[in-house]
N, C-alpha and C positions, 0 to 999 in steps of 0.2 A: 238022229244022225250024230255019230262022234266026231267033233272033230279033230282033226289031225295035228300035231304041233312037233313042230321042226326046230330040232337045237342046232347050232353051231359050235363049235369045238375050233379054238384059234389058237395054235400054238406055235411059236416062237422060238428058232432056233437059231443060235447063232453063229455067226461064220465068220471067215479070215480069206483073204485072199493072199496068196503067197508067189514067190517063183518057182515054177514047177523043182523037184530036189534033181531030176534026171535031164535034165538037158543045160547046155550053154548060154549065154547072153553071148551076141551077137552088136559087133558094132561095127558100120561103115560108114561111109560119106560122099558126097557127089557135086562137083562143082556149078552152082549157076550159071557162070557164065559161058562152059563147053561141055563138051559129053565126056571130059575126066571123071572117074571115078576110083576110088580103093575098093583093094581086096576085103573082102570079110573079114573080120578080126576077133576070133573068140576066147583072146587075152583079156585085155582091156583097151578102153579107148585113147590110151594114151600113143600110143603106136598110128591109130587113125589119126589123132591131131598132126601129130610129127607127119604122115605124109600129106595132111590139108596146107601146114607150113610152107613145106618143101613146093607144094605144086603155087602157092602166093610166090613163092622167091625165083622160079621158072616164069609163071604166066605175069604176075602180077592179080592173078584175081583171087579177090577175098572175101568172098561169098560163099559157101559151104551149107550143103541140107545132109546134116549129122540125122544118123539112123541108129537106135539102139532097139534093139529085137530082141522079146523073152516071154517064156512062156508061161503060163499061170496057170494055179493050181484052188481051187477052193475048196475049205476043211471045215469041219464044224470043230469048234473051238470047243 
């Protein structure tokens, strides 16, 4: 009886992950302490801060859960 012999072959490639090139970044934010929240902002998040400010100098509250959304892409380098 011959026996059988089984090779493996392991190859190694390597990759990058990137921000997808075709879509925006997205940045909002939402207050703790009520159900305020901002618009979507696919400027930059400097515009979001300025109205997390704004809504501390209204309410007093200074808690903010900051959201930045983007999409990814992975490339063999």
């Amino acid at each position: 009886m011959t026996a059988l012999r089984l090779q493996a072959a392991y190859r190694y490639v390597p990759h990058r992950i990137a921000e997808h090139p075709d879509t925006d970044t997205t940045f909002e934010a939402e207050c703790l302490w009520c159900n305020w929240a901002t618009a979507p902002s696919t400027g930059d998040s400097a515009s979001v801060d300025v109205e997390c400010m704004r809504h501390t100098g209204l309410s007093g509250h200074k808690s903010f859960r900051r959201v930045r959304t983007s999409f990814a892409v992975v490339v063999r380098v």
